[in-house]
C-alpha positions in Angstrom: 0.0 0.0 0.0 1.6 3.3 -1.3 2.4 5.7 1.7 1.1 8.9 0.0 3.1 11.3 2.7 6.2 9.1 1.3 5.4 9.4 -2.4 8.3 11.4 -4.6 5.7 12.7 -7.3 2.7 15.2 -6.0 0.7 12.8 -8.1 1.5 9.4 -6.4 1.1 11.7 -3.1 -0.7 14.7 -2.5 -3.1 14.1 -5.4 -3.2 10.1 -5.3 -7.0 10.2 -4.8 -8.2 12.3 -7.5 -5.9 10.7 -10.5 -6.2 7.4 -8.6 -8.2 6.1 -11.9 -5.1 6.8 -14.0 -3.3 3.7 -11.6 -5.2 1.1 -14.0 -3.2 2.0 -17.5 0.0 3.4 -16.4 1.3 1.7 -13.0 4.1 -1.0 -13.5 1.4 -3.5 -12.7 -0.8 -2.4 -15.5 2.3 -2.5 -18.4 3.1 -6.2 -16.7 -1.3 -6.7 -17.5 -0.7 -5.3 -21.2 2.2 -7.1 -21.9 0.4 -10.6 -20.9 -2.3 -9.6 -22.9 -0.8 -8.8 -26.3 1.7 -12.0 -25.3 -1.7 -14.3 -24.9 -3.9 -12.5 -28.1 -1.0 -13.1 -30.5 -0.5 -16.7 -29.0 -4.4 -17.2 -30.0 -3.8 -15.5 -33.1 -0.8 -18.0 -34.0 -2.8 -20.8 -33.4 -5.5 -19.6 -36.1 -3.0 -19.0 -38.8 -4.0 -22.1 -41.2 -0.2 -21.7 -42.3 0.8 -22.2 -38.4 0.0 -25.9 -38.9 2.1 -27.2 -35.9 0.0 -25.0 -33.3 -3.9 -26.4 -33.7 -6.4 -23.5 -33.3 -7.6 -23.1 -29.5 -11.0 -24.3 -29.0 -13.4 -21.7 -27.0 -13.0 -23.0 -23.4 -9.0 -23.0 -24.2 -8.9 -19.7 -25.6 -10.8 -18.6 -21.8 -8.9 -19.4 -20.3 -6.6 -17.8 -21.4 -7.7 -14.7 -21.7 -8.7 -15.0 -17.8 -5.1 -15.2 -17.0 -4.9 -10.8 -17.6 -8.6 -10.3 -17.3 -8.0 -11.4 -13.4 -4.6 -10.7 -13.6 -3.5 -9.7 -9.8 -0.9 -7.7 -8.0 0.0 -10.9 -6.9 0.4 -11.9 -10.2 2.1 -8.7 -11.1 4.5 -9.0 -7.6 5.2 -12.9 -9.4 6.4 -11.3 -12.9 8.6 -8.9 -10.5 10.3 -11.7 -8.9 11.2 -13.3 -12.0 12.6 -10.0 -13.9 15.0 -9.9 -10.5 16.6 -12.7 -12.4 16.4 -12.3 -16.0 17.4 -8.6 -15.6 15.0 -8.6 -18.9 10.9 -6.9 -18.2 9.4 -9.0 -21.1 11.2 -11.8 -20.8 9.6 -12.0 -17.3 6.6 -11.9 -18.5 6.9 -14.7 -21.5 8.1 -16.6 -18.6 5.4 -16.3 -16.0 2.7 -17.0 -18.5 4.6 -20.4 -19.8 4.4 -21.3 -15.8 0.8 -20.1 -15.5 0.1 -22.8 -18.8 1.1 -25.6 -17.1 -0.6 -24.6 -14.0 -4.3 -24.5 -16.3 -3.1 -27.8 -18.0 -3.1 -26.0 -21.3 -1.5 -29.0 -23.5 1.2 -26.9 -25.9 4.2 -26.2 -26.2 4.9 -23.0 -24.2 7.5 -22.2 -26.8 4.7 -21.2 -29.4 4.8 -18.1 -26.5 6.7 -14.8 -27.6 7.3 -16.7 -31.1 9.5 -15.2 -33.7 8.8 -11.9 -31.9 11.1 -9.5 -30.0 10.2 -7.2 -27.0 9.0 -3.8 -28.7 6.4 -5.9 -30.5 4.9 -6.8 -27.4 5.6 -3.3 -26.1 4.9 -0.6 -28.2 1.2 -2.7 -28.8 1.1 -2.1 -24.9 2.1 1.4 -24.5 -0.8 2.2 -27.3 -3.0 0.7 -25.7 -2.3 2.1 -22.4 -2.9 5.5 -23.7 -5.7 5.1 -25.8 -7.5 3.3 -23.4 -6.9 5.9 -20.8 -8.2 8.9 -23.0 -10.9 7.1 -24.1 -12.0 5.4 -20.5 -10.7 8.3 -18.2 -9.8 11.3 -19.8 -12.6 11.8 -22.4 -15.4 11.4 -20.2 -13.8 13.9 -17.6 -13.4 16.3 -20.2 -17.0 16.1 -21.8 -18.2 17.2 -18.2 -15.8 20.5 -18.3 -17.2 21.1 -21.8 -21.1 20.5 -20.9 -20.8 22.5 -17.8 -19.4 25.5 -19.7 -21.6 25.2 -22.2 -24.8 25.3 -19.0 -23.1 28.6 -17.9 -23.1 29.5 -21.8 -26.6 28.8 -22.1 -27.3 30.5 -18.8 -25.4 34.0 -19.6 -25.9 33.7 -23.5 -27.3 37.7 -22.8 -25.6 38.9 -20.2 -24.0 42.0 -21.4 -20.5 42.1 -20.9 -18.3 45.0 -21.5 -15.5 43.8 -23.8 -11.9 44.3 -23.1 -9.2 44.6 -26.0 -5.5 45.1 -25.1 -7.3 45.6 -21.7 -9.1 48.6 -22.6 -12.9 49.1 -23.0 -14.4 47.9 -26.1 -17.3 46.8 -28.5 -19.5 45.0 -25.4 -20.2 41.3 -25.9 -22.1 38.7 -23.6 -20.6 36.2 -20.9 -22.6 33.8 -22.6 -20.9 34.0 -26.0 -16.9 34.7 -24.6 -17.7 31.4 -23.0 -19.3 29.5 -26.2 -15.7 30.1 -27.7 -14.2 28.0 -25.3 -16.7 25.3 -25.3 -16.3 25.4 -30.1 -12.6 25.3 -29.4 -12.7 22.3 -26.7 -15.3 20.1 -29.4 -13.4 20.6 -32.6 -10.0 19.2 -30.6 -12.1 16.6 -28.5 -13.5 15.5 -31.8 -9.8 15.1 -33.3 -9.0 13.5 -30.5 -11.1 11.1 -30.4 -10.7 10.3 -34.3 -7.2 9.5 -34.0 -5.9 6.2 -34.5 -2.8 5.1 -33.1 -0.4 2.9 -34.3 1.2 -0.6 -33.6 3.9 -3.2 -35.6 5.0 -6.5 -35.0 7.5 -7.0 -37.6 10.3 -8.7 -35.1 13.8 -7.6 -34.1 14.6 -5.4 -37.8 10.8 -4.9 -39.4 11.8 -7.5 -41.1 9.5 -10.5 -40.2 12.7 -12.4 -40.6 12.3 -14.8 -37.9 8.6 -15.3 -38.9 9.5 -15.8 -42.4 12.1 -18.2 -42.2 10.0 -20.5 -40.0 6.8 -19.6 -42.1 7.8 -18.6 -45.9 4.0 -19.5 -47.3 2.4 -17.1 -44.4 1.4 -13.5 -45.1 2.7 -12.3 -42.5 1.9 -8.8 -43.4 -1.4 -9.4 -43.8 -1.6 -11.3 -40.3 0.2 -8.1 -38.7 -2.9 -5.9 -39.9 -5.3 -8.6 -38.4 -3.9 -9.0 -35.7 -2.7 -5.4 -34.7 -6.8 -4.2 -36.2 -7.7 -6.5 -33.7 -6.4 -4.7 -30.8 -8.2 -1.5 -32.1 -5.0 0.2 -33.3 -4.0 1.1 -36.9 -1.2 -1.3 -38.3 2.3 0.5 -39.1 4.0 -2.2 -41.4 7.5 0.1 -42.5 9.2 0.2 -39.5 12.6 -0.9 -37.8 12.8 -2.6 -34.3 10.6 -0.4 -32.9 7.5 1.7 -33.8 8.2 5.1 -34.9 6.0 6.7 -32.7 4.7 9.4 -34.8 1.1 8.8 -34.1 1.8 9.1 -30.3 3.5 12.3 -31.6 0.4 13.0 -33.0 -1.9 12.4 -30.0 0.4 14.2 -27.4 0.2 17.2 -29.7 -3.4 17.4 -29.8 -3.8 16.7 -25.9 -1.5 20.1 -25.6 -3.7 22.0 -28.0 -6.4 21.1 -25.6 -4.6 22.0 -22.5 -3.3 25.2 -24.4 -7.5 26.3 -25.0 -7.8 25.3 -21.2 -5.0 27.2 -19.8 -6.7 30.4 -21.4 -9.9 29.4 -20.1 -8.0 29.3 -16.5 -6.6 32.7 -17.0 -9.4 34.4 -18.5 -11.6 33.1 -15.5 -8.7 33.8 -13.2 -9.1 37.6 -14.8 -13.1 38.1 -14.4 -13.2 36.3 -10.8 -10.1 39.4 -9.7 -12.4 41.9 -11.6 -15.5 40.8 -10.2 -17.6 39.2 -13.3 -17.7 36.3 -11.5 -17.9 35.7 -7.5 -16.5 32.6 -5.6 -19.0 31.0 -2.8 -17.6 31.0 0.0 -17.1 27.2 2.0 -18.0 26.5 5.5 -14.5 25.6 7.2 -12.0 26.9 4.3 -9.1 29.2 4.7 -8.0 31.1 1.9 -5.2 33.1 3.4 -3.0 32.5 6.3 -3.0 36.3 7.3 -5.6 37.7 5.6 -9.5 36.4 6.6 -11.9 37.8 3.8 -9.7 36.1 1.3 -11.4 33.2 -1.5 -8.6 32.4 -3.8 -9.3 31.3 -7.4 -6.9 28.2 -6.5 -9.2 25.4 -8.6 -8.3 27.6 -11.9 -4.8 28.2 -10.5 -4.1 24.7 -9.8 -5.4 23.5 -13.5 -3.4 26.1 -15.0 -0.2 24.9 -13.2 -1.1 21.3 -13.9 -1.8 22.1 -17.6 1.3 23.9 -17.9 3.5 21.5 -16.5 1.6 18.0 -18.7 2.1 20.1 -21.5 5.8 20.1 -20.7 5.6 16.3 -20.4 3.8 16.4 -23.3 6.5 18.4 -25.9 9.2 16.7 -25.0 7.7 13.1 -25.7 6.6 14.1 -28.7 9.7 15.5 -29.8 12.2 12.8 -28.3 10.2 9.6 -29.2 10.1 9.3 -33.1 13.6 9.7 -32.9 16.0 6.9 -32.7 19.6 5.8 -34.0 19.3 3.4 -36.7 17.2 0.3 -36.1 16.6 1.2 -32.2 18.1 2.6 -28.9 16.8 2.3 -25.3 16.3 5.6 -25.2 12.7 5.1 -25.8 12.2 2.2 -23.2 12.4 5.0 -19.9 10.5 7.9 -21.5 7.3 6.0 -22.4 7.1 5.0 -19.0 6.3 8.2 -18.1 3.5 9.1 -20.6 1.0 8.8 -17.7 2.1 11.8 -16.4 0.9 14.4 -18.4 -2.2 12.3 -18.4 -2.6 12.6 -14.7 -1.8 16.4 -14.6 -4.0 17.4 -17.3 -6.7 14.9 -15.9 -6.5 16.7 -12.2 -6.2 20.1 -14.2 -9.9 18.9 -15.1 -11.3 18.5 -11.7 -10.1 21.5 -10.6 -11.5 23.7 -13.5 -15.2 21.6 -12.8 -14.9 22.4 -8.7 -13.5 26.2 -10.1 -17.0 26.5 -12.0 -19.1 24.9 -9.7 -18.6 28.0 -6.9 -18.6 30.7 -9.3 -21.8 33.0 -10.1 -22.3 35.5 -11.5 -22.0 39.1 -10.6 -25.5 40.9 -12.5 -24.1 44.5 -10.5 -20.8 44.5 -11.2 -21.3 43.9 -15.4 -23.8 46.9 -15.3 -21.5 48.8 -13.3 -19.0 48.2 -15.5 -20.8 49.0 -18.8 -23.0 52.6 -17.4 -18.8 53.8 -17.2 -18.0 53.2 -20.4 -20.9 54.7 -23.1 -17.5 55.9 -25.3 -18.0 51.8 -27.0 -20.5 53.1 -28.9 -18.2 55.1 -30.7 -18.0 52.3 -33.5 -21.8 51.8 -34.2 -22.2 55.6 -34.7 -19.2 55.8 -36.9 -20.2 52.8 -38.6 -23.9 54.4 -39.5 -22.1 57.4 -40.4 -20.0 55.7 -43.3 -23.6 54.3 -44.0 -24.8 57.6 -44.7 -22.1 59.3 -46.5 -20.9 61.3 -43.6 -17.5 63.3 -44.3 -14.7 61.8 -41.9 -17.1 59.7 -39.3 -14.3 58.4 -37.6 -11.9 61.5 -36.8 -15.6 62.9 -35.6 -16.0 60.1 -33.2 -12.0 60.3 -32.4 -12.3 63.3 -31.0 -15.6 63.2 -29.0 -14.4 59.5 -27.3 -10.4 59.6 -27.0 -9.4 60.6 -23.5 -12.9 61.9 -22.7 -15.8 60.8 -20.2 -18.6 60.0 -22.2 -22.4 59.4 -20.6 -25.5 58.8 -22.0 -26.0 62.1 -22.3 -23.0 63.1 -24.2 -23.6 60.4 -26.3 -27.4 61.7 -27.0 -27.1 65.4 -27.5 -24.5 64.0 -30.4 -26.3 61.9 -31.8 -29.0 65.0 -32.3 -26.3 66.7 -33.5 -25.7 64.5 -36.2 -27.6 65.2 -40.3 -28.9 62.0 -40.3 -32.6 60.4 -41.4 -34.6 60.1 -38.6 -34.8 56.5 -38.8 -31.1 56.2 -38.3 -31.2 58.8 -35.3 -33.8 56.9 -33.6 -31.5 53.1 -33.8 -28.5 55.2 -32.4 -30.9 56.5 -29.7 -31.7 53.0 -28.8 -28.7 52.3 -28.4 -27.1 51.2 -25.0 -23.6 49.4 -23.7 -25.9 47.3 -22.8 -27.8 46.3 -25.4 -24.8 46.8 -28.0 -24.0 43.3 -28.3 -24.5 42.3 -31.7 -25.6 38.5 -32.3 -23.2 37.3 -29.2 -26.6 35.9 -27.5 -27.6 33.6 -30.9 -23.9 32.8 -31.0 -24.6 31.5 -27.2 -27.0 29.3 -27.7 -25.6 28.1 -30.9 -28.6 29.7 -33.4 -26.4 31.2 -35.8 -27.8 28.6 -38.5 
């Protein structure tokens, strides 16, 4: 039992519980579970290979059995392997070994050499490391990230017209609603979610060169090619069939770089919310028991969005530099590879506890009605560009130098803002839209945007 107070990594320690999930696909015990299983589905596989004619096809109850051997596979089991690698100084070695034992101890009547035939260890571990990750995104990650997505999209929905007073390079500017700044995060976050989820990473077992040497010199009538796409189809990953030892690791590549464009969209999301929370848009609920300063009492510190931004940041540093050290190897393979991968959980972990802390960030916010009208009474100057924009409508000589110099460095009101627009040699129609007009009501189609009616 892992002493969390003992624990190196904040994620094996102070945050064991809430990336606890992540334990399944990337511990040591779960790489021993993946190994057994590819080592056990391309035994089965073998024995269905009409060109395999020494290895009979398992029947159903055979092929079970098997399979039950990493279905229940135990940390007993996994503590077994251990013992075993102590000896062979070799991981998957270890595991070919324990699974010939656990044959005999089934009564399975074959050879245990048909085991880890003709292959060598990056087959059975790049099919493992693949699957790890997939698996995770898919069974962990994705669903986790759905529920930041549809909550952001409620409080989309909720505030589609909530006037907001827009702020570019930090300065007043054309108003917008909550709703719709929101709704930009939540288009971002499905368009990268859906590539995410299309991806389809890739796997080889083409022995120690990418050669099928081995397999062909014991099997020159097989197609082994086309039993490498079977097999490796079967596993739910896409079949990479020009390789050397190893796999090149470009579609990992590929899905690391998409989960950093996600956490890149998040890490804004973080800072803009981080940004309305200090200037009021949003309040924090305040929680019975919970300190949010040492010295100072009235304090609630946006630590959720903090936290995810921190986390983000640092799996997106995890992130770069296994996709930029992986899919590069000397010559047919180094090691270099064998250490990194075991880390790819990581990121995973970080960006999944970034998650939970944006969903517990946006479940104590609300919304502060008061402080948005506040905000937009001070500033009637944003209308500046409607009234410029009907007076290029309308032929007006030099519109904007006329609205230059009645805004730029001045105090504007509602009533400054009237008397000039009854200033202005206009069509009465035209004068009576820019009397209607409000910082409030100045928001263009950012409510249909919200609730996704643009179509």
């Amino acid at each position: 039992m892992l002493n969390t107070l003992n624990a190196i990594s904040p994620i094996d320690g102070r945050y064991r519980d809430e990336v606890a999930s992540m334990a399944s696909f990337f511990s040591e015990a779960a790489l021993l579970r993946y190994r057994l299983k590819i080592e056990i589905e391309y035994l089965i596989a073998l024995s269905r290979e009409p060109g395999v004619s020494e290895l009979p096809e398992f029947d159903d109850a055979t092929q079970k059995n098997l399979r039950e051997l990493y279905a229940s596979f135990s940390e007993d089991d996994a503590a077994e392997i251990k013992q075993i690698e102590a000896t062979t100084r070799h991981d998957v070695k270890a595991v070919e070994y324990f699974l010939k034992d656990r044959l005999g101890r089934i009564s399975i009547a074959i050879n245990s050499e048909w085991i880890h035939f003709a292959l060598t260890s990056e087959d059975v571990n790049n099919l493992s490391y693949s699957l790890m990750w997939q698996e995770a995104i898919q069974q962990v990650y994705l669903p986790e990230l759905q529920m930041v997505t549809e909550t952001l999209r409620q409080l989309a929905h909720q505030a589609a017209d909530t006037a907001l007073l827009a702020l570019t390079h930090g300065q007043p500017a054309t108003p917008t609603t909550l709703g719709k700044e929101i709704t930009v995060f939540v288009a971002r976050l499905v368009r990268q979610t859906a590539s995410l989820k299309s991806h389809r990473l890739m796997g080889k077992l083409a022995g120690a060169s990418g050669t099928w040497g081995a397999h062909q010199v014991a099997y020159p009538n097989v197609n082994w090619p086309a039993f490498t796409e079977k097999f490796v189809a079967g596993l739910g990953l896409d079949v990479n069939l020009i390789v050397t030892q190893i796999e090149s690791h470009d579609s990992l590549a590929e899905s690391f770089h998409n989960l950093i464009r996600i956490n890149n969209i998040l890490i804004d999301l973080c800072q803009d919310m981080w940004l309305y929370i200090s200037r009021e848009i949003f309040q924090q609920k305040a929680k019975p028991g919970e300190v949010g300063s040492s010295t100072m009492p009235h304090k609630i510190n946006p630590i959720q969005f903090e936290n995810a931004e921190g986390n983000l940041k640092l799996a997106n540093a995890y992130l770069d530099f296994l996709a930029q050290k992986l899919p590069v190897s000397r010559w047919q393979r180094d090691l270099t590879d064998s250490t990194i991968l075991r880390n790819q959980g990581m990121p995973l972990a970080h960006s999944l506890l970034a998650l939970k802390n944006i969903l517990k960030g946006l479940e104590r916010v609300s919304v502060n009605h008061s402080k948005l009208e506040d905000e937009l009474t001070k500033h009637w100057e944003v209308l500046a560009e409607a009234i410029q924009t009907v007076l290029r409508k309308n032929g007006h000589p030099n519109p904007y130098e006329a609205l230059k110099e009645l805004t730029r460095g001045q105090t504007i009101n509602a009533e400054s803002i009237r008397n000039f627009v009854l200033s202005l040699e206009l069509p009465d129609v035209e004068k009576e839209t820019l009397l209607k007009l409000s910082p409030e009501n100045y928001t263009g189609l950012a409510g249909k945007i919200a609730r996704g009616e643009l179509h």
